[in-house]
N, CA, C and O of each residue as an XYZ file, in Angstrom:
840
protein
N      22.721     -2.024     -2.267
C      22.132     -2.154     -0.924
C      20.699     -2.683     -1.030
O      19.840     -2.092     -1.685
N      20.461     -3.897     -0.315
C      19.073     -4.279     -0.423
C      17.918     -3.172      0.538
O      18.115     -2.317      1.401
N      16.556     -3.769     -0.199
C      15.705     -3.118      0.817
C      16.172     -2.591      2.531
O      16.337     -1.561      3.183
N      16.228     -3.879      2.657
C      16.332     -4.432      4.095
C      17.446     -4.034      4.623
O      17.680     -4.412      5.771
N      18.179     -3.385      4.103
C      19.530     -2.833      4.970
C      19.447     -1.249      5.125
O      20.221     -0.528      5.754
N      17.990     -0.781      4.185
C      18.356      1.249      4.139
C      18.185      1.513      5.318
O      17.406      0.788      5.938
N      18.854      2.641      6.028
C      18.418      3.039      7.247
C      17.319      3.869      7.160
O      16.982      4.335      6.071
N      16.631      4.145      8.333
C      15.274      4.539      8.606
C      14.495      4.268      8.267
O      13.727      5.164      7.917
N      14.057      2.847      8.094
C      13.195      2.016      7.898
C      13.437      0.523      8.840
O      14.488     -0.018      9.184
N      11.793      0.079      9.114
C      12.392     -0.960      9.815
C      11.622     -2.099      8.914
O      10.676     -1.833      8.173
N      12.172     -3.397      9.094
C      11.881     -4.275      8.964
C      11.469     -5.482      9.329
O      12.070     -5.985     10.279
N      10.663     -6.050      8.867
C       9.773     -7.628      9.579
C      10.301     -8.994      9.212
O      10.670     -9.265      8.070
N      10.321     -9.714     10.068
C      10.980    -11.237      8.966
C      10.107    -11.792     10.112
O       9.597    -11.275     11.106
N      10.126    -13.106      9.573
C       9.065    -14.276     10.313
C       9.662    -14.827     11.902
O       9.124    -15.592     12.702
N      10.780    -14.213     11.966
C      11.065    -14.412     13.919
C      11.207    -13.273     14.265
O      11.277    -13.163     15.489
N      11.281    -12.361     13.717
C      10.846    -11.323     14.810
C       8.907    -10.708     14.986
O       7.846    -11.015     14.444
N       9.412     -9.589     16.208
C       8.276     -9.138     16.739
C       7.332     -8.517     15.650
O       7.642     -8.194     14.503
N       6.115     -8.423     16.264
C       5.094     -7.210     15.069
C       4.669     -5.596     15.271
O       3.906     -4.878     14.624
N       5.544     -5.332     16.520
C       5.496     -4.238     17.318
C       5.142     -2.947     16.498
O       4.194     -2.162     16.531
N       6.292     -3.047     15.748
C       6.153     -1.818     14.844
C       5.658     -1.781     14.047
O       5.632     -0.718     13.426
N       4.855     -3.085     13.499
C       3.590     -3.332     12.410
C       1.986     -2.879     12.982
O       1.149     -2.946     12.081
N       1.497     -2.479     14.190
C       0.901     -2.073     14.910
C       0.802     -0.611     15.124
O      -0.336     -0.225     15.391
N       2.076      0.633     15.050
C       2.029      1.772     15.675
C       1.369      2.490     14.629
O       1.125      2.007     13.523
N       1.042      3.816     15.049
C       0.604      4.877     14.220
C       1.797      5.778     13.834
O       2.550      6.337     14.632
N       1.851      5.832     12.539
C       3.185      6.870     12.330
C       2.174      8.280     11.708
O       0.977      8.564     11.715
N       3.609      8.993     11.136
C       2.860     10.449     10.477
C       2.110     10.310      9.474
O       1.414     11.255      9.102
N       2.094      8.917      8.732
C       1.574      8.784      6.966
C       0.699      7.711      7.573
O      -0.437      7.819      7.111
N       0.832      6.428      8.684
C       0.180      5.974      8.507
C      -0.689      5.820      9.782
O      -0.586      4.898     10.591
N      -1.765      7.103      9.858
C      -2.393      7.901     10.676
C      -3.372      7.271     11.656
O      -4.336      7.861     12.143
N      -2.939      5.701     11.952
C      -4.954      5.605     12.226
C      -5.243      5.954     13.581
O      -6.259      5.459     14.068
N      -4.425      6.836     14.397
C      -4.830      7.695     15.411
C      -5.909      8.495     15.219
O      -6.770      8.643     16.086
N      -5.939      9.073     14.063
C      -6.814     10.063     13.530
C      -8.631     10.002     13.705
O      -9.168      9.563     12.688
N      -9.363     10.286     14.560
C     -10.837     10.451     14.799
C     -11.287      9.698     13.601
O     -11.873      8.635     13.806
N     -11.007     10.285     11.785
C     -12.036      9.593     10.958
C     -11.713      8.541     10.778
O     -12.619      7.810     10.380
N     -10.307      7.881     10.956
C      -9.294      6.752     10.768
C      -9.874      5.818     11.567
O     -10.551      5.017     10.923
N      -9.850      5.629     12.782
C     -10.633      5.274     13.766
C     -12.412      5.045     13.472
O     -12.862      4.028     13.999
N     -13.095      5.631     12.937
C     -14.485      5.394     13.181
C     -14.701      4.757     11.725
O     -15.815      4.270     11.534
N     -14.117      4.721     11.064
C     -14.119      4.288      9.704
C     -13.379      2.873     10.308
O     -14.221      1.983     10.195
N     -12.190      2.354     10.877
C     -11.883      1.129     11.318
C     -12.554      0.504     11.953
O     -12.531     -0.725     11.886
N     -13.277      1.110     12.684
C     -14.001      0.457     13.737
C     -15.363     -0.002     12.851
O     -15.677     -1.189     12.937
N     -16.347      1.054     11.836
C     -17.621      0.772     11.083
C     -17.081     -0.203     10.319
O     -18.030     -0.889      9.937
N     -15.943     -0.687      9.837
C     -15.640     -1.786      9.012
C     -15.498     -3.360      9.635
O     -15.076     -4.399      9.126
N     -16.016     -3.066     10.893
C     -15.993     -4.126     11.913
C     -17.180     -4.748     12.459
O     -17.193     -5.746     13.179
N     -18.344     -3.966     11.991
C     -19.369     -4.786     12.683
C     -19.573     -5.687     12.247
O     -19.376     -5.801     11.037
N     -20.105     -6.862     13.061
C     -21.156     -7.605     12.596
C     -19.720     -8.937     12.295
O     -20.033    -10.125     12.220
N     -18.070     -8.443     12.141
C     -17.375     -9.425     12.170
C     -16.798     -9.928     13.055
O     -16.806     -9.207     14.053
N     -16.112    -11.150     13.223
C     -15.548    -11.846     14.223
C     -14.351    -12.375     14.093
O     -13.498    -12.279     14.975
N     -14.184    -12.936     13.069
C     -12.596    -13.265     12.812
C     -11.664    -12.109     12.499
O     -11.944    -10.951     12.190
N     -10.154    -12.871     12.696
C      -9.102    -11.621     12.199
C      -9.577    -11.839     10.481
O      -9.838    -10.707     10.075
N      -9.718    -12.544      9.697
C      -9.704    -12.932      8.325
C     -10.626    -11.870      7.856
O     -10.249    -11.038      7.031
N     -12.210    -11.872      8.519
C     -12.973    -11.131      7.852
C     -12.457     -9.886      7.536
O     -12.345     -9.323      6.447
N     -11.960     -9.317      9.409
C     -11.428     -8.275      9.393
C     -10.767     -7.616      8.480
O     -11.102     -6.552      7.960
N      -9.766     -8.281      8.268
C      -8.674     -7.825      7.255
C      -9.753     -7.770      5.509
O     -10.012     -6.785      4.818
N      -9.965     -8.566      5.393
C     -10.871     -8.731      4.035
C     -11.581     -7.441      4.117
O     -10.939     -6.542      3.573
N     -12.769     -7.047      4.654
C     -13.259     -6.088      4.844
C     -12.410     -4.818      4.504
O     -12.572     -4.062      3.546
N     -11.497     -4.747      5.470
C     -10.509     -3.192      5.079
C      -9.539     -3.559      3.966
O      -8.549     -2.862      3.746
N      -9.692     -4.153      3.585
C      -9.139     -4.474      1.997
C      -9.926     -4.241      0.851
O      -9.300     -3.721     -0.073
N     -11.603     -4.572      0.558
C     -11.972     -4.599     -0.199
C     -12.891     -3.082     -0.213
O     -13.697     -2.773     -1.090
N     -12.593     -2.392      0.790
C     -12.689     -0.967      1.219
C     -11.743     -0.303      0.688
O     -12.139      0.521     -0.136
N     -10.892     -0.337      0.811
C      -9.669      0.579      0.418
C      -9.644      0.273     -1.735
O      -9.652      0.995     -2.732
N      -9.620     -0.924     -1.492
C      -9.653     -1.702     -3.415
C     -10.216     -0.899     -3.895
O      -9.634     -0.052     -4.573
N     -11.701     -0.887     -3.686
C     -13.476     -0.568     -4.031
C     -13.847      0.644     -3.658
O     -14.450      1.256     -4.540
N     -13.702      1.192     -2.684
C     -14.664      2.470     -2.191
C     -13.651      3.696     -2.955
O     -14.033      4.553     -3.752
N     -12.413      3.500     -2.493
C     -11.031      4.841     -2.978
C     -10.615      4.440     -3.849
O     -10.067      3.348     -3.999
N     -10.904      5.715     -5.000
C     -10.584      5.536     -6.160
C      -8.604      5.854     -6.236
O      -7.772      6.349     -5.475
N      -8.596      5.360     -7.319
C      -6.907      5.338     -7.589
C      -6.715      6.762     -8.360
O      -7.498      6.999     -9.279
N      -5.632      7.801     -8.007
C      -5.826      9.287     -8.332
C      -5.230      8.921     -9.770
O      -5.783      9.897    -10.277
N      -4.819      8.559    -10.445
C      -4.847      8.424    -11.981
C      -6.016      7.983    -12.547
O      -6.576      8.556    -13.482
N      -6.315      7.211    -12.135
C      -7.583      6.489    -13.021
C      -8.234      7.831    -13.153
O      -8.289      8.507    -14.180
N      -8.522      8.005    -12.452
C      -9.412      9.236    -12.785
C      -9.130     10.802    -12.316
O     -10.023     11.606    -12.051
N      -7.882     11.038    -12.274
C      -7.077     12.150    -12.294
C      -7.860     13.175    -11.427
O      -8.347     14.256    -11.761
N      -7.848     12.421     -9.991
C      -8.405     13.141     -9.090
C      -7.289     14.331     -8.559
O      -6.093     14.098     -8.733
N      -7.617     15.324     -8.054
C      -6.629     16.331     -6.844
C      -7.512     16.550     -5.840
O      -8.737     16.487     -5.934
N      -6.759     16.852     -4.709
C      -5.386     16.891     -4.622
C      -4.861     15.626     -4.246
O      -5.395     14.576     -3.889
N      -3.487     16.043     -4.443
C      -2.772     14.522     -4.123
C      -2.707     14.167     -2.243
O      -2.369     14.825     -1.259
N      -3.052     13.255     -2.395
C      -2.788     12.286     -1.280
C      -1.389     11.777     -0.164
O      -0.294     11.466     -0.632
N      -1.562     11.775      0.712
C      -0.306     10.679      1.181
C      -1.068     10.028      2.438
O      -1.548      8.896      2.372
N      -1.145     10.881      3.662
C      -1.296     10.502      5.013
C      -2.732      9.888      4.988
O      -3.712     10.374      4.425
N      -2.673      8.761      5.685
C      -4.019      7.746      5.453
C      -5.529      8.757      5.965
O      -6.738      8.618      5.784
N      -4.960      9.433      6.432
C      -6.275     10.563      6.981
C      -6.844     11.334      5.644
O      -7.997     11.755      5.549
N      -6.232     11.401      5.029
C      -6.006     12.427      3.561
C      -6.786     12.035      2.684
O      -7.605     12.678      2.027
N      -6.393     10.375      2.664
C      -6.839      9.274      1.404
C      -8.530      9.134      1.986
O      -9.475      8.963      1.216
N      -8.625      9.213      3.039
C     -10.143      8.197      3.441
C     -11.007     10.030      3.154
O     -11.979     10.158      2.411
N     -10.290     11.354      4.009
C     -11.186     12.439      3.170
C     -11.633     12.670      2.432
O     -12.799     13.044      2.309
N     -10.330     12.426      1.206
C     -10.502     12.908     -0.043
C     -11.133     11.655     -1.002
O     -11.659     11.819     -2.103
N     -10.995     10.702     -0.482
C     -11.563      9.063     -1.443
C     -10.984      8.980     -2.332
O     -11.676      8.789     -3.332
N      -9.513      9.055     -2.564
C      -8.470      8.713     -3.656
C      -7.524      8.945     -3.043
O      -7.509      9.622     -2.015
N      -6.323      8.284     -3.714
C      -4.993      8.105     -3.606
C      -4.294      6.897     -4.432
O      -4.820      5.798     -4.606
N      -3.024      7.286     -4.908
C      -2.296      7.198     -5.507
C      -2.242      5.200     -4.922
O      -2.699      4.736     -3.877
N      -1.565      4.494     -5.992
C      -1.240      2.580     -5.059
C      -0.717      3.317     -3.584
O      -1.598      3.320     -2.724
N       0.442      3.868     -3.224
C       0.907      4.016     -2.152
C       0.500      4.753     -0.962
O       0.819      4.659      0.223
N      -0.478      5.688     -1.757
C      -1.038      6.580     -0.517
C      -2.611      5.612      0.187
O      -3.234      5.720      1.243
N      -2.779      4.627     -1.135
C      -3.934      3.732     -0.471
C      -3.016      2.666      0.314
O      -3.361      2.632      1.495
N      -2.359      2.120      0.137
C      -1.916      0.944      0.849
C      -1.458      2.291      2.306
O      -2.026      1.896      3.324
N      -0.901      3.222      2.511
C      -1.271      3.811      3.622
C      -2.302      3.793      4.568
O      -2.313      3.379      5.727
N      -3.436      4.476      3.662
C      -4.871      4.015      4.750
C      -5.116      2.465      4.797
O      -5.103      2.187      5.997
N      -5.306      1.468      4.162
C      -5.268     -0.207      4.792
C      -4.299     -0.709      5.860
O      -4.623     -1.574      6.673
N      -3.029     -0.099      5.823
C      -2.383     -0.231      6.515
C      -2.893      0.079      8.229
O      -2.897     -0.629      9.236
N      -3.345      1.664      7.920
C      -3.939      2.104      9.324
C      -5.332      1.635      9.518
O      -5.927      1.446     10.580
N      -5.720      1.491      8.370
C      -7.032      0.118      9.320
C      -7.174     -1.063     10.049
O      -7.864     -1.557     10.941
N      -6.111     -1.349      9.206
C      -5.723     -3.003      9.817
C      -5.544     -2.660     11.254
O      -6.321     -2.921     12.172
N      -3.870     -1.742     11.339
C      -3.366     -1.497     13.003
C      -4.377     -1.395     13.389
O      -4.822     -2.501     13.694
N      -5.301     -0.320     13.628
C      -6.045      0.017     14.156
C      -6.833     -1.331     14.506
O      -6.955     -1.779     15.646
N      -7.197     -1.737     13.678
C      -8.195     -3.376     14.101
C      -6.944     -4.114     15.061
O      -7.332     -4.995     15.828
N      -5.780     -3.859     15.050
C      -4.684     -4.658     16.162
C      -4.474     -5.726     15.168
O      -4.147     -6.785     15.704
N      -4.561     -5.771     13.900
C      -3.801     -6.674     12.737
C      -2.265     -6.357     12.507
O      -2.186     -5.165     12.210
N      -1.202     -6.860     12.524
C      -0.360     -6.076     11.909
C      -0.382     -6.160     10.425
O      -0.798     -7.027      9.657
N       0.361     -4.651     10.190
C       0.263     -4.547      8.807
C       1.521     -3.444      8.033
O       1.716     -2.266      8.333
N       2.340     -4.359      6.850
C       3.523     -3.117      6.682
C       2.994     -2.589      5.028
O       1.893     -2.351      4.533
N       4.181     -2.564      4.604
C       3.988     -1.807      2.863
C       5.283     -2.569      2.158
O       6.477     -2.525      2.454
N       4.740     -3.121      1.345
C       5.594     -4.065     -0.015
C       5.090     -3.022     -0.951
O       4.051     -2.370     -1.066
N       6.733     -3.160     -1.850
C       6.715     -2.415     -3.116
C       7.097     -3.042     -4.276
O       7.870     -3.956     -3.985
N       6.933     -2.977     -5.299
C       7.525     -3.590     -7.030
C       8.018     -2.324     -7.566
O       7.770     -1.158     -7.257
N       8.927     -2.951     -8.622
C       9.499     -2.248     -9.415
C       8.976     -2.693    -10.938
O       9.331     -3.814    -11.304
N       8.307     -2.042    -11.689
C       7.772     -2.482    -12.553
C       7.556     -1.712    -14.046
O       7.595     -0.483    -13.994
N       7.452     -2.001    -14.663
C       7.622     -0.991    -16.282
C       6.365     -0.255    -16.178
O       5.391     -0.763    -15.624
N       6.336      1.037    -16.735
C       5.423      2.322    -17.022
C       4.715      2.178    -18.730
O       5.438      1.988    -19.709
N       3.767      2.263    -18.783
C       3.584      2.016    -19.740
C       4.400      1.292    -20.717
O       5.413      1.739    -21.256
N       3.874      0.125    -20.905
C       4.844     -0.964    -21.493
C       4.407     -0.901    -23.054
O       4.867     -1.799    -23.758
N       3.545      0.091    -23.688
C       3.099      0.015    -25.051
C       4.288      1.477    -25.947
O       4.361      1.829    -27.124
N       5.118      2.018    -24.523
C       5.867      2.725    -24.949
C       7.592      2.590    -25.430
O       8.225      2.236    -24.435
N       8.245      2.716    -26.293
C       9.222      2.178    -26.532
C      10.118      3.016    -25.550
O      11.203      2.484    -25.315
N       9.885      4.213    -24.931
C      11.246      5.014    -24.394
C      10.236      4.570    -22.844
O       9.873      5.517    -22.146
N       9.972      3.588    -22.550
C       8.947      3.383    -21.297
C       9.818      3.563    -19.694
O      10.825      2.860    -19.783
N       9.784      4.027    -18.752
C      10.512      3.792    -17.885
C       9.661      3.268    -16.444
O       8.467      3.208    -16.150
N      10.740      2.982    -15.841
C      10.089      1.788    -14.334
C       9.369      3.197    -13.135
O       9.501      4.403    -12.925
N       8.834      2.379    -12.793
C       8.280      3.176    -11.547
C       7.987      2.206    -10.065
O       7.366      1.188    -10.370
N       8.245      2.279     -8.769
C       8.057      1.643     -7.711
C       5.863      1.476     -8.210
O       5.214      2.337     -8.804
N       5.500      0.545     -7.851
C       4.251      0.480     -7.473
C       4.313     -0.305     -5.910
O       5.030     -1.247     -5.573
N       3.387      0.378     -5.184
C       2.637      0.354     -3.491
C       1.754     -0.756     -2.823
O       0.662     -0.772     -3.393
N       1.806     -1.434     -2.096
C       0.631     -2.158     -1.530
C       1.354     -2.582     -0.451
O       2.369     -2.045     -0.006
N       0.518     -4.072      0.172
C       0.618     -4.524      1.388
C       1.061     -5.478      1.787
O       0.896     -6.370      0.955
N       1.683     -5.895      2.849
C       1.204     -7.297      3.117
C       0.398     -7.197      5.008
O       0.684     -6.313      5.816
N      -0.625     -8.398      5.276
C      -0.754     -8.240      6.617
C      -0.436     -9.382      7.381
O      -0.042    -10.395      6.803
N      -0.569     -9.343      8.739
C       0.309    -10.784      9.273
C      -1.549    -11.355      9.867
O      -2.309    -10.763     10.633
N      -1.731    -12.557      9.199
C      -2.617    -13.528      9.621
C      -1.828    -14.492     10.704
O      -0.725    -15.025     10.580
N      -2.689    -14.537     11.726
C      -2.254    -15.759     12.484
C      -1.943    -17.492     11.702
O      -1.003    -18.285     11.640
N      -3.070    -17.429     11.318
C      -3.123    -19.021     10.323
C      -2.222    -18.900      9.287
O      -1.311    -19.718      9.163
N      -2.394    -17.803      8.388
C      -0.999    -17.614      7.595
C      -0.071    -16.870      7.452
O       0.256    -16.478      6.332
N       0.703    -16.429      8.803
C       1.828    -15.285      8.562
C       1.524    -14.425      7.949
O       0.334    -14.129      7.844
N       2.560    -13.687      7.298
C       2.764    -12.625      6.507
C       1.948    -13.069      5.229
O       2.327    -14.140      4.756
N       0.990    -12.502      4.639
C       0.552    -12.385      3.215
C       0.361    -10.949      2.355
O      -0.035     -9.935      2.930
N       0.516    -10.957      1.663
C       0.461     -9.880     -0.016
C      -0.728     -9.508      0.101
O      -1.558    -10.417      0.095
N      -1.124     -8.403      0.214
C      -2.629     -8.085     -1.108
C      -2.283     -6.285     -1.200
O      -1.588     -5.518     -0.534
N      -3.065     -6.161     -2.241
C      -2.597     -5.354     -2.694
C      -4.388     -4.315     -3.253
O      -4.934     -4.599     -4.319
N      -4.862     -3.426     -2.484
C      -5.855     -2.981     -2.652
C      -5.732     -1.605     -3.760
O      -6.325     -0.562     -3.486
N      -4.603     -1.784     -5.479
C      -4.679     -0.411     -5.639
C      -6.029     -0.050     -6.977
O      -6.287      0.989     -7.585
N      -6.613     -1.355     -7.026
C      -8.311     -0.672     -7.184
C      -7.727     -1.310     -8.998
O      -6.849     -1.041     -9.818
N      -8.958     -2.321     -8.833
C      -8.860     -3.281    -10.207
C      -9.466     -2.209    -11.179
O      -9.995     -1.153    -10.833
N      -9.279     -2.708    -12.562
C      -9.831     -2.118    -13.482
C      -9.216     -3.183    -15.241
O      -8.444     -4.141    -15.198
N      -9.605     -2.831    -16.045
C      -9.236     -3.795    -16.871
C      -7.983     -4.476    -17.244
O      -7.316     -3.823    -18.047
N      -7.475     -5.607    -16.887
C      -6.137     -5.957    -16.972
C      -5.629     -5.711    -15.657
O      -4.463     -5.329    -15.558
N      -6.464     -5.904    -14.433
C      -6.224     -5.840    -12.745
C      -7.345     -6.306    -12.301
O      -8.504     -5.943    -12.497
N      -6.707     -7.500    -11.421
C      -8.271     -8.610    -10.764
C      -7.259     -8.590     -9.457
O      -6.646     -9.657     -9.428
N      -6.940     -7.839     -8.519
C      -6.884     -8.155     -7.231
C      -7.452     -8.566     -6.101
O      -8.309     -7.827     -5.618
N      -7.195     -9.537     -5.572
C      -8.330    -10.220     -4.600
C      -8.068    -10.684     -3.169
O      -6.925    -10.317     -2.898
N      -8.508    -11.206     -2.323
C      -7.733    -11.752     -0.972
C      -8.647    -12.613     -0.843
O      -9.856    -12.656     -0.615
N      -7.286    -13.695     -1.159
C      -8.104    -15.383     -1.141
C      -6.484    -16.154     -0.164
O      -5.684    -16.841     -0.799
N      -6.339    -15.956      0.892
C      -5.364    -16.327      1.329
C      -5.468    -17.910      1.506
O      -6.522    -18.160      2.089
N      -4.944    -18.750      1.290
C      -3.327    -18.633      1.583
C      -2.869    -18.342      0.035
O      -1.649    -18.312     -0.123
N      -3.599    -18.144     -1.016
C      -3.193    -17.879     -2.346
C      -3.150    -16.277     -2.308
O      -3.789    -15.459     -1.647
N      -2.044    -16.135     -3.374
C      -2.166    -14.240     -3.449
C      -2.223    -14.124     -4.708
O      -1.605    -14.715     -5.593
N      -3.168    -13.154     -4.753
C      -3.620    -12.282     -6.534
C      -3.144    -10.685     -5.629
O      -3.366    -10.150     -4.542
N      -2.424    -10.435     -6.812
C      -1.679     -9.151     -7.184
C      -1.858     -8.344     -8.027
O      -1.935     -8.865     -9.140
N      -1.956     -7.352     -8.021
C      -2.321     -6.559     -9.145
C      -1.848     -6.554    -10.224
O      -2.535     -6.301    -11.213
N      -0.007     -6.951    -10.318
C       0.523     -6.890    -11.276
C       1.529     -8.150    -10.972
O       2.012     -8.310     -9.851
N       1.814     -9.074    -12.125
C       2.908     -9.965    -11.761
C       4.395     -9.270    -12.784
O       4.371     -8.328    -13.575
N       5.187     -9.861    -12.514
C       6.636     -9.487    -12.773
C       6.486    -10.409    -14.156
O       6.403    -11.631    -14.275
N       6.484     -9.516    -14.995
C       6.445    -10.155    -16.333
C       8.022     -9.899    -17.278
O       8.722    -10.678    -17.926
N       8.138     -8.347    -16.954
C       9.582     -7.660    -18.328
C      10.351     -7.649    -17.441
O      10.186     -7.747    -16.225
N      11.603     -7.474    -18.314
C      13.256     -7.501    -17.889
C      13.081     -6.349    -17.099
O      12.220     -5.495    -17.307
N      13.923     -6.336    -16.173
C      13.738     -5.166    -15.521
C      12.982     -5.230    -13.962
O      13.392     -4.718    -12.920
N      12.044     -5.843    -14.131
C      11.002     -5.599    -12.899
C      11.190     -6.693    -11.883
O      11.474     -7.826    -12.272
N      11.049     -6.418    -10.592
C      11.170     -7.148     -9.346
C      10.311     -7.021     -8.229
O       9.604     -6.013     -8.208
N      10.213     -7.896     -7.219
C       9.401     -7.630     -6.316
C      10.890     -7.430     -5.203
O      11.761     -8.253     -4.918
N      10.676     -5.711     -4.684
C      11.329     -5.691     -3.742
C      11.638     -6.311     -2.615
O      10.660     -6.926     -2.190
N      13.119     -6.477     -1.559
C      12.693     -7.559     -0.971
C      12.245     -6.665      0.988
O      12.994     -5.772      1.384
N      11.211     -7.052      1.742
C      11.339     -7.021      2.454
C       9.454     -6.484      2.895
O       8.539     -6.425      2.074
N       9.359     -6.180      4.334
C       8.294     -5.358      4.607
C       8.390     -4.106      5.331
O       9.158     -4.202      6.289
N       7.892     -3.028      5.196
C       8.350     -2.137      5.682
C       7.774     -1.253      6.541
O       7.254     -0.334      5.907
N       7.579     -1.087      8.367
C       6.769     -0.469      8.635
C       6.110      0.906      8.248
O       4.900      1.090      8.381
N       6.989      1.882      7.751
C       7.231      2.695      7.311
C       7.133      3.175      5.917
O       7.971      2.529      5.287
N       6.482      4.044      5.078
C       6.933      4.037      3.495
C       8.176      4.708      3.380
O       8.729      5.391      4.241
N       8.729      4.334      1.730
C      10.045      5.124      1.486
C      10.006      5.828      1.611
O       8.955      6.427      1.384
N      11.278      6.560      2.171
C      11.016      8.376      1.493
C      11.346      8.538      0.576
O      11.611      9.740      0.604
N      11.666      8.040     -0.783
C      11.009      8.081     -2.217
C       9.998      8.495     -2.522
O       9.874      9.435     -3.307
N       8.359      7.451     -1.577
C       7.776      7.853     -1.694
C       6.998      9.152     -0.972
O       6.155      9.910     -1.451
N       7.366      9.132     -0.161
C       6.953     10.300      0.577
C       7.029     11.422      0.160
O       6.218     12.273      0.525
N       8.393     11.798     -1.028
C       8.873     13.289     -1.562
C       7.978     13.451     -2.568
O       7.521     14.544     -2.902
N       7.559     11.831     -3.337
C       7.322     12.210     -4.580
C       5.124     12.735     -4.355
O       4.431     13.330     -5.180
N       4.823     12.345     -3.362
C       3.820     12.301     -2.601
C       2.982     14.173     -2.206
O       1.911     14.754     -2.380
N       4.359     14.435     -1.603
C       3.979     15.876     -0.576
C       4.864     17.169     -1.278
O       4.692     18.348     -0.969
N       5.919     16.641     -2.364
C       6.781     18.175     -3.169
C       5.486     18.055     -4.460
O       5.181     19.117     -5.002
N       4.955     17.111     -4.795
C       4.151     17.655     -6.192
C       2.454     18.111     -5.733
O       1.541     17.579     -5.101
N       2.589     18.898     -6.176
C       1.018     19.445     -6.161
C      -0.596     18.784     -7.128
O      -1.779     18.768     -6.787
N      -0.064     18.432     -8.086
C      -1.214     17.599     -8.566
C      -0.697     16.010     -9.308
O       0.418     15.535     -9.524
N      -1.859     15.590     -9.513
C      -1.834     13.883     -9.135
C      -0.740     14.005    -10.926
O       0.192     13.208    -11.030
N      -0.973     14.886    -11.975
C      -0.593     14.819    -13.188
C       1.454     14.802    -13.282
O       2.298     14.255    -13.991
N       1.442     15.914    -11.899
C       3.081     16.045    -11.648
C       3.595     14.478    -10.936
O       4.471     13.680    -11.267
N       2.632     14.495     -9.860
C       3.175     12.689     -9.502
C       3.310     11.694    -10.308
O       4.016     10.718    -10.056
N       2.470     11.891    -11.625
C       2.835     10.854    -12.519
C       4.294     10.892    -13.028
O       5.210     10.103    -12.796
N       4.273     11.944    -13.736
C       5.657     12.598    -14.042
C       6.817     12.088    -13.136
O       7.970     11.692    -13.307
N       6.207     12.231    -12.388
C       7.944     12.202    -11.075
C       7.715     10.872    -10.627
O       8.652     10.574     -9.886
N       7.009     10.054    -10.717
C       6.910      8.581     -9.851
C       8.198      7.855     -9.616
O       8.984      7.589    -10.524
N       8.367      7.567     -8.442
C       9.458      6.743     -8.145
C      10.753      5.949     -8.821
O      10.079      5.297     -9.619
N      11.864      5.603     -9.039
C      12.016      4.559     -9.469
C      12.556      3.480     -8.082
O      12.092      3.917     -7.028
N      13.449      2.149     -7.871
C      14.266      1.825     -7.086
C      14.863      2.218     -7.079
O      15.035      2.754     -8.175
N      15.617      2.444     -6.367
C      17.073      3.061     -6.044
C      18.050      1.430     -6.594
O      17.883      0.215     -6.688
N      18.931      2.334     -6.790
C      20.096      1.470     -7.297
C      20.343      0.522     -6.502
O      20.756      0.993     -5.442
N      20.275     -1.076     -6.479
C      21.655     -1.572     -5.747
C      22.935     -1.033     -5.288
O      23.760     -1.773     -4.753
């Protein structure tokens, strides 16, 4: 079963609407008072949709740290959570960008990869990794992916070109297909049943089977 067919999730393609790339859900909060004044302070002084989006991108990249890198707790999910606590996991950050964007009236969903776990390990296994894409007027739907560079990660937003955090290099790995207003509930379990960022490593995602 592809992305694009699981139920309870919706999906975007280039003729349909952006309706549901716009709403506030439970994870991706930007109803929320700090969600909101934090979207809005990432706005002064700009004018285009482009800056816009750039701005709450290189916010989310730069300011929130990634909860492995530096093995922050507690763990993260709901974009209200991530901008409190200033970390979260690739997926719990592409959450809060997500609700910045809406909030700015950008639409914005969640693209995922399937990609190898430590690749210096011989028993290595795959894990989903998290990010974005947002819909530019001038260029549709584009990729970026804010889950916070560090050596061997140069992510950037230079549209109409996309830098990614990670490209699809080993057997095995794919770029899932579709956009999703919504995150998996893959990720969501593996997110809100583990208690520290060390058990989420442990348990991280994989794809689900075809």
């Amino acid at each position: 079963m592809k992305l694009s067919e699981k139920k309870g999730h919706s999906l975007i393609n280039c003729c349909s609407g952006t309706e549901a790339y716009l709403r506030p859900t439970e994870y991706i909060d930007f109803s929320h008072p700090a969600v909101l004044e934090k979207a809005a302070d990432l706005t002064i002084g700009l004018k285009s949709e482009e800056e816009i989006a750039e701005a709450c991108f290189k916010f989310v990249r730069d300011s929130i740290k990634h909860s492995w890198d530096y093995r922050l707790n507690p763990v993260t999910c709901k974009a209200s959570d991530v901008l409190m606590h200033g970390h979260g996991y690739c997926f719990a950050k592409s959450h809060l960008l997500a609700a910045l964007l809406r909030a700015n009236g950008i639409p914005s969903g969640l693209c995922y990869q399937r990609l190898v776990l430590d690749i210096d390990v011989s028993s290595s296994r795959f894990t989903l990794h998290g990010f974005n894409a947002v819909y530019l007027k001038r260029y549709g739907w584009y990729r970026i992916d804010a889950r916070g560079n560090k050596s061997g990660v140069d992510a950037h937003f230079c549209p109409p070109a996309e830098k990614l955090a990670f490209d699809i290099l080993y057997a095995g790995e794919r770029n899932l297909n579709g956009i999703l207003a919504e995150p998996l509930s893959s990720v969501i379990k593996v997110l809100t049943k583990n208690k520290t960022t060390e058990q989420v490593y442990e348990n991280l995602p994989d794809a689900e089977e075809d």
